[in-house]
MIVOKE-761009 format. One record per residue (C-alpha): residue in one letter; y negated, x, z negated; chain. Coordinates in nm, 2 decimals. Example, Ala and Ser with C-alpha at 12.3 -4.5 7.8 and 13.67 -1.06 7.14 Angstrom:
SITE residuo      Y      X      Z cadena
SITE       A   0.45   1.23  -0.78      A
SITE       S   0.11   1.37  -0.71      A
//
This chain:
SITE residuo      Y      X      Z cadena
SITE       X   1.82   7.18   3.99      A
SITE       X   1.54   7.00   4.18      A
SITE       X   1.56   7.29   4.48      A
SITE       X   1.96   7.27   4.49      A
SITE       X   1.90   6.84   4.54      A
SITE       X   1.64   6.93   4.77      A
SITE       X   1.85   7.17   5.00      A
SITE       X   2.11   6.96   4.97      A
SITE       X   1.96   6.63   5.11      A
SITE       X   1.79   6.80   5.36      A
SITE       X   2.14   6.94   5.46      A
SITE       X   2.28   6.54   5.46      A
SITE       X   1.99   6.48   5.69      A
SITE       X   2.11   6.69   5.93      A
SITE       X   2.48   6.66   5.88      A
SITE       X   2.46   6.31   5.94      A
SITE       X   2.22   6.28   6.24      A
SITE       X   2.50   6.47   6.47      A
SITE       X   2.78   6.24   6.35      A
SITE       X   2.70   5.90   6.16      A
SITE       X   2.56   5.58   6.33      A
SITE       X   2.14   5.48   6.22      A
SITE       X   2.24   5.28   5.93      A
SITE       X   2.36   5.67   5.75      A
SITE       X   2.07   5.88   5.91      A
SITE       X   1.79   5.56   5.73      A
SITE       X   1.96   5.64   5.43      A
SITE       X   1.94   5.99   5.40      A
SITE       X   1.64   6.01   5.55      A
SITE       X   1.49   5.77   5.23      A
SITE       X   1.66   6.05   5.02      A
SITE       X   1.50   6.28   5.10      A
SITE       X   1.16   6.15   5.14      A
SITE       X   1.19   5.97   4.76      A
SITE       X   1.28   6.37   4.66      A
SITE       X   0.98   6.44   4.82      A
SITE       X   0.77   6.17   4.69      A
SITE       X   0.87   6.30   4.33      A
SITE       X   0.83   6.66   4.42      A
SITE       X   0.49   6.63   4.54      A
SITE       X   0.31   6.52   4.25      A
SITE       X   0.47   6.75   3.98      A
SITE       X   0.35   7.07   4.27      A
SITE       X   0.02   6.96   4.27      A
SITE       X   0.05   6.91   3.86      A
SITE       X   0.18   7.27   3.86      A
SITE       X  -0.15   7.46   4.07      A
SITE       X  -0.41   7.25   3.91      A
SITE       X  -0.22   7.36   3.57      A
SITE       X  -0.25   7.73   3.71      A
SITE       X  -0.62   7.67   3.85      A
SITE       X  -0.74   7.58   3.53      A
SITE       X  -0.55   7.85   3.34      A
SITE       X  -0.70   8.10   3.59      A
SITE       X  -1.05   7.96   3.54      A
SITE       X  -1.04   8.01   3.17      A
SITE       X  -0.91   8.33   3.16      A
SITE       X  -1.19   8.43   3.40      A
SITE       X  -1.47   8.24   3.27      A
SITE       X  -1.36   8.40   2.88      A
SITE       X  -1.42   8.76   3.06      A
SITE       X  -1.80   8.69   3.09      A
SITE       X  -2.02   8.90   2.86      A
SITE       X  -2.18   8.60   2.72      A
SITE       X  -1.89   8.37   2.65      A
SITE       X  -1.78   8.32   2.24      A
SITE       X  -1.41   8.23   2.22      A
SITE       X  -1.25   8.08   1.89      A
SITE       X  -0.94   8.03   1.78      A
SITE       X  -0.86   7.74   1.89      A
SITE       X  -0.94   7.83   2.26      A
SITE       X  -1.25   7.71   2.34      A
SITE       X  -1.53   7.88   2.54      A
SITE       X  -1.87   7.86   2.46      A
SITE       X  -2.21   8.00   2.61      A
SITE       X  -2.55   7.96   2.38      A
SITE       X  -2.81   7.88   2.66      A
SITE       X  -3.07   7.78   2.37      A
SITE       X  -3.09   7.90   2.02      A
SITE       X  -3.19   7.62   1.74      A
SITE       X  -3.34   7.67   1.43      A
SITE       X  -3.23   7.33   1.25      A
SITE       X  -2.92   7.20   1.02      A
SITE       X  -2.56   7.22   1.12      A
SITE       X  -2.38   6.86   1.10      A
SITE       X  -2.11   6.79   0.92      A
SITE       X  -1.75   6.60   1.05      A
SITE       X  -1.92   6.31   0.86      A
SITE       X  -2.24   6.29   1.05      A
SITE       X  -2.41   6.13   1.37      A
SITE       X  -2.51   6.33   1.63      A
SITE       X  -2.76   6.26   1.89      A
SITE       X  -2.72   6.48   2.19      A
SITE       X  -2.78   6.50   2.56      A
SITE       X  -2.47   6.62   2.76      A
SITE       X  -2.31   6.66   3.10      A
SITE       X  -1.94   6.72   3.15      A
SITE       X  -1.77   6.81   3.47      A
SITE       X  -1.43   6.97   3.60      A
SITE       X  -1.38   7.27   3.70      A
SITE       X  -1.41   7.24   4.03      A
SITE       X  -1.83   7.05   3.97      A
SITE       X  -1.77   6.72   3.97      A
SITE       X  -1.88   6.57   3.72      A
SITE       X  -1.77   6.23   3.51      A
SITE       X  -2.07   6.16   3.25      A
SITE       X  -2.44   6.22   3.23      A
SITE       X  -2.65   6.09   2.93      A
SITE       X  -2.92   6.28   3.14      A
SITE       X  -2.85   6.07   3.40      A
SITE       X  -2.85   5.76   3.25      A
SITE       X  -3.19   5.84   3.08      A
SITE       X  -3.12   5.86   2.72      A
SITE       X  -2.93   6.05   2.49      A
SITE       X  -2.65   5.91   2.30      A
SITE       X  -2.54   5.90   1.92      A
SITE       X  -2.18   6.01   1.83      A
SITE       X  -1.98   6.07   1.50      A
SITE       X  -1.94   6.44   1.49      A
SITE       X  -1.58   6.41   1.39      A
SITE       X  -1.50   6.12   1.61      A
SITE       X  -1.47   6.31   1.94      A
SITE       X  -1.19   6.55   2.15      A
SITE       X  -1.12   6.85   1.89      A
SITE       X  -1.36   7.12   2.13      A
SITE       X  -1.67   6.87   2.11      A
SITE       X  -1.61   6.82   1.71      A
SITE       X  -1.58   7.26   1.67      A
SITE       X  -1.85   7.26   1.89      A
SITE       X  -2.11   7.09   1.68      A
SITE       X  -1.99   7.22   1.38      A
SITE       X  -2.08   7.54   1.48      A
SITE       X  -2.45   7.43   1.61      A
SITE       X  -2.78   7.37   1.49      A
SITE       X  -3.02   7.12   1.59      A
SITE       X  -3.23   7.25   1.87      A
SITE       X  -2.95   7.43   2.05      A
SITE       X  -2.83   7.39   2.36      A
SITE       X  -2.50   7.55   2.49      A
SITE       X  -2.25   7.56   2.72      A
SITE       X  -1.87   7.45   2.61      A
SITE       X  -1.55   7.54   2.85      A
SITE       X  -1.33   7.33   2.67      A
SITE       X  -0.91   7.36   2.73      A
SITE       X  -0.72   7.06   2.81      A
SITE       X  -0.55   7.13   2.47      A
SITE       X  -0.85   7.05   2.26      A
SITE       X  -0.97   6.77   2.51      A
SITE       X  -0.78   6.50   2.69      A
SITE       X  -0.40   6.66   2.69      A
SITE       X  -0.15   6.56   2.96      A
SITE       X  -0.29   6.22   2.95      A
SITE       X  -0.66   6.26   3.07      A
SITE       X  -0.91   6.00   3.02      A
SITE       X  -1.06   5.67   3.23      A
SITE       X  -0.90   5.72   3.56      A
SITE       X  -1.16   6.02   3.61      A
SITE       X  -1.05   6.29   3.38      A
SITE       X  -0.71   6.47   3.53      A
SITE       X  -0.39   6.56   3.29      A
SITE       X  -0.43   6.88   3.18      A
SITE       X  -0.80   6.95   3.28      A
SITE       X  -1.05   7.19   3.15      A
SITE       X  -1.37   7.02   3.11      A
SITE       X  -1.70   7.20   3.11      A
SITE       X  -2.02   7.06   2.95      A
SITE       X  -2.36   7.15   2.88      A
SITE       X  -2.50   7.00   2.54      A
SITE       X  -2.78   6.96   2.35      A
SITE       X  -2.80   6.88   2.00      A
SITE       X  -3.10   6.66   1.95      A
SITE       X  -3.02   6.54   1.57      A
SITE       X  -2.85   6.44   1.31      A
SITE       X  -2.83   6.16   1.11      A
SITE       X  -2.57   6.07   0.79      A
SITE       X  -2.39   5.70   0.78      A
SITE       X  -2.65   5.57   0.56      A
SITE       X  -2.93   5.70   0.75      A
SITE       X  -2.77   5.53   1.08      A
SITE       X  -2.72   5.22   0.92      A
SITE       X  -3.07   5.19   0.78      A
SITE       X  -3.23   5.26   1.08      A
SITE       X  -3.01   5.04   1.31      A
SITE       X  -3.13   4.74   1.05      A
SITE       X  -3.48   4.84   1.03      A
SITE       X  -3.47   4.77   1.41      A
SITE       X  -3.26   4.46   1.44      A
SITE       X  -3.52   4.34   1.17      A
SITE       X  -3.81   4.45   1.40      A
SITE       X  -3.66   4.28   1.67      A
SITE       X  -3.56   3.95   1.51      A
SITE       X  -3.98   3.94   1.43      A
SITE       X  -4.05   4.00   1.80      A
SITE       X  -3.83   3.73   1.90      A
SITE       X  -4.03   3.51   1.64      A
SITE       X  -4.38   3.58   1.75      A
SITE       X  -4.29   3.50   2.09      A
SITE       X  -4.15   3.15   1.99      A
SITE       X  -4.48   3.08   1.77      A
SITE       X  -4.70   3.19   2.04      A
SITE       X  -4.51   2.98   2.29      A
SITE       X  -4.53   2.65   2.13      A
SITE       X  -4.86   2.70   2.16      A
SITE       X  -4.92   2.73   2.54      A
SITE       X  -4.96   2.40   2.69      A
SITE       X  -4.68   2.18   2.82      A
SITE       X  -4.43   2.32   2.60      A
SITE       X  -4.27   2.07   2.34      A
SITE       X  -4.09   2.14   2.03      A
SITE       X  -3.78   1.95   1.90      A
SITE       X  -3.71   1.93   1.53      A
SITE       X  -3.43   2.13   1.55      A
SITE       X  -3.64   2.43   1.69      A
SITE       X  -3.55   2.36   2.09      A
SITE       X  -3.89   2.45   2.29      A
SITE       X  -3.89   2.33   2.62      A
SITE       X  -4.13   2.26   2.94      A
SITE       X  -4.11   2.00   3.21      A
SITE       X  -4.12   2.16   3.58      A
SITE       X  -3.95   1.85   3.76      A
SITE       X  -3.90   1.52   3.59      A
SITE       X  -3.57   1.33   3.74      A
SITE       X  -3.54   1.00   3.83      A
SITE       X  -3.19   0.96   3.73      A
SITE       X  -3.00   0.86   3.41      A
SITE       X  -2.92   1.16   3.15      A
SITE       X  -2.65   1.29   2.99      A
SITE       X  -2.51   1.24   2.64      A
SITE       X  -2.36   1.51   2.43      A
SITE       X  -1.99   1.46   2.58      A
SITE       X  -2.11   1.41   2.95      A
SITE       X  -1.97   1.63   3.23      A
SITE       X  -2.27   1.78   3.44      A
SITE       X  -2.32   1.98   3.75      A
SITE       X  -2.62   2.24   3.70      A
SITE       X  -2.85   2.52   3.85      A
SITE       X  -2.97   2.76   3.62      A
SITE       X  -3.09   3.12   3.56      A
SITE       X  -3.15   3.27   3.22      A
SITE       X  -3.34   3.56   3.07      A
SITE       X  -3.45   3.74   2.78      A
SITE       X  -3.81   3.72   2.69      A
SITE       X  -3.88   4.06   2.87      A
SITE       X  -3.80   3.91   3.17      A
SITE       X  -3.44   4.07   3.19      A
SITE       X  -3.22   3.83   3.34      A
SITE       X  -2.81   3.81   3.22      A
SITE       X  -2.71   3.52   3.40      A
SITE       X  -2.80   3.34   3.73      A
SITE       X  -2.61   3.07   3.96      A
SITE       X  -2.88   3.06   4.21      A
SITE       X  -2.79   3.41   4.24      A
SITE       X  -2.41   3.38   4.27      A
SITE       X  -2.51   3.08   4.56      A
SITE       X  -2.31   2.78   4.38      A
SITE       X  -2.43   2.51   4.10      A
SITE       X  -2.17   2.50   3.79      A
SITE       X  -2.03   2.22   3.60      A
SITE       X  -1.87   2.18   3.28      A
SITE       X  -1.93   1.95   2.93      A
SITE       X  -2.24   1.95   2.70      A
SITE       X  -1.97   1.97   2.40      A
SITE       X  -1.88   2.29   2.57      A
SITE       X  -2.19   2.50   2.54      A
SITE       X  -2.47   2.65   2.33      A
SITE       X  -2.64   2.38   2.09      A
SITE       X  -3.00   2.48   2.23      A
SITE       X  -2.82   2.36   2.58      A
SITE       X  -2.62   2.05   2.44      A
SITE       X  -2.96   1.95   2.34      A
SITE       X  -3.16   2.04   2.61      A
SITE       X  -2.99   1.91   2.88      A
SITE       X  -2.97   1.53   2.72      A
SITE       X  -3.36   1.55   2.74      A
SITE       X  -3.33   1.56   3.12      A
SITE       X  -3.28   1.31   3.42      A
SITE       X  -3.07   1.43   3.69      A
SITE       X  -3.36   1.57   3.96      A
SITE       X  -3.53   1.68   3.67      A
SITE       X  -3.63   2.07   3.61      A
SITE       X  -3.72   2.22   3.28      A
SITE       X  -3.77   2.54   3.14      A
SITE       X  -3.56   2.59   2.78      A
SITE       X  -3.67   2.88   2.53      A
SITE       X  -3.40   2.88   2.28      A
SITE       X  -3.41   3.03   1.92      A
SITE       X  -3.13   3.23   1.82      A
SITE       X  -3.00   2.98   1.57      A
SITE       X  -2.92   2.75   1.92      A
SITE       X  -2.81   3.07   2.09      A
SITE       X  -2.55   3.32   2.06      A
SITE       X  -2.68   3.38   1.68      A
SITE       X  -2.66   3.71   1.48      A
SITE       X  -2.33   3.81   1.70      A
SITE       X  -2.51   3.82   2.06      A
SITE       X  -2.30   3.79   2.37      A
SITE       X  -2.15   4.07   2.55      A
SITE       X  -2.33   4.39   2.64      A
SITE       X  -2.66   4.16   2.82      A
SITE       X  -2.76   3.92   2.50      A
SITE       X  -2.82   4.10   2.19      A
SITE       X  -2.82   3.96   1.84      A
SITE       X  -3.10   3.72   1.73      A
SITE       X  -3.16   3.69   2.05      A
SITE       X  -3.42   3.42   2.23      A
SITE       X  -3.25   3.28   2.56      A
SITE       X  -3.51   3.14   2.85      A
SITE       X  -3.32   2.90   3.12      A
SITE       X  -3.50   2.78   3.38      A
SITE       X  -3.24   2.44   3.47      A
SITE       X  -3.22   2.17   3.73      A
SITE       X  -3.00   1.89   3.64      A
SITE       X  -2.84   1.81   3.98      A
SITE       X  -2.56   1.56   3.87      A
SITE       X  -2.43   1.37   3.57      A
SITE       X  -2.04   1.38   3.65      A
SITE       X  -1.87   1.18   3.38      A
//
């Protein structure tokens, strides 16, 4: 049916351009480039459909490659010796995946760490996959779009209908309970790191503690009038964490912000009324003044202690 629509649009085209005035040969010629515009996409569909059909059957002919049942390819590059997880387990693994063609869409090797997964949380070939492992093996998965992504794909980077290839490692396993425990046993490790520091820093000289737990250090004093809790103000700032890793910067992004002190963290409504405008100081705030037990984002973890280097440029309001 498409061909027939095809041939005969074409055949308008050309009727049309001997006898019809420009109006008739714009039309037809839209008619037959919108045909084409749908056409296009559903031929490449159709050989990247048979390139990855071809590549399966070939790469299944190798002497090495398993096949199961359910399609999928795999190549043991390492034998293990350890347990086999189960659908209700964590696995830590290092993996690469790429298309058939090499390009590839995710690295844990590349981001330099392996990641944790729930075995039976994944595409159908990666949850067969390390069913069948043990810990300590490394192998080689040609996976069927079937029993990955489907005729949706995944992200923007992972085609309709595309085999996906990817080398894996199983590094571990872990149950729920096991996960759990050892996610709060370093939370709770952390939480006492962000302690310490605070105790050792109300020590160091210059550094002044309010009752409500606020630590903070005079760079600058101002010279103008301060803020109260409602007050509109115009700031520079940069914060980090106490490792030095900064989340947030205005100096960086080249302007000063302003907003209300009712419209902040506590440890800044508080701060920030210490100060004159002109004045610089240097906040460490506790976690209870922070972003508390929920952190912020992907860059401010829970419990975590917040340092902000301010200048107080203007009281606005």
């Amino acid at each position: 049916m498409k061909n027939t629509l095809k041939f005969t649009a074409i055949a308008g085209v050309l009727a049309l351009a001997a006898c019809s005035d420009n109006s008739d040969d714009k039309k037809a010629t839209d008619d037959a480039s919108e045909i084409a515009e749908v056409e296009a996409p559903a031929k490449a569909a159709a050989m990247d459909a048979k390139a990855n059909t071809d590549y399966l059957i070939k790469n299944k002919a190798k002497d090495d490659m398993q096949v199961t049942e359910s399609g999928l390819q795999y190549r043991v590059v390492t034998e293990g010796s350890g347990a086999t997880p189960t659908a209700d387990d964590f696995v830590t693994v290092h993996y690469a995946g790429r298309l058939i063609d090499g390009t590839e869409f995710d690295s844990s090797y590349k981001r330099g760490e392996p990641a944790t997964f729930p075995a039976g949380g994944l595409i159908k070939g990666w949850t067969e996959a390390l069913l069948l492992m043990q810990v300590g093996d490394k192998w080689e998965l040609t996976i069927p779009a079937d029993i990955a992504y489907g005729e949706r794909g995944a992200g923007g980077v992972i085609p309709p209908n595309a085999t996906l290839i990817f080398d894996i490692e199983l590094l571990g396993i872990k149950s729920e309970a096991d996960l759990i425990a050892e996610r709060e046993a370093a939370m709770e490790g952390f939480k006492n790191e962000q302690s310490a520091f605070l105790e050792e820093n109300s020590k160091k000289e210059g550094v002044n503690t309010t009752a409500s737990g606020l630590q903070y250090k005079v760079i600058t004093e101002g010279t103008g009038q301060s803020p109260t809790a409602t007050s509109k103000v115009t700031v520079h700032y940069a914060g980090t964490l106490i490792n030095g890793e900064e989340f947030d910067s205005s100096y960086k992004r080249g302007e000063a912000i302003s907003f209300g002190l009712n419209q902040v963290i506590r440890g800044w409504t508080e701060g920030v009324q210490l100060m004159k405008e002109g004045g610089k100081y240097e906040f460490f705030i506790p976690y209870d003044l922070g972003y508390g037990e929920r952190g912020s984002g992907r860059n401010i973890p829970p419990f975590a202690t917040l340092i902000f280097t301010v200048e107080l440029i203007s009281v606005d309001s």
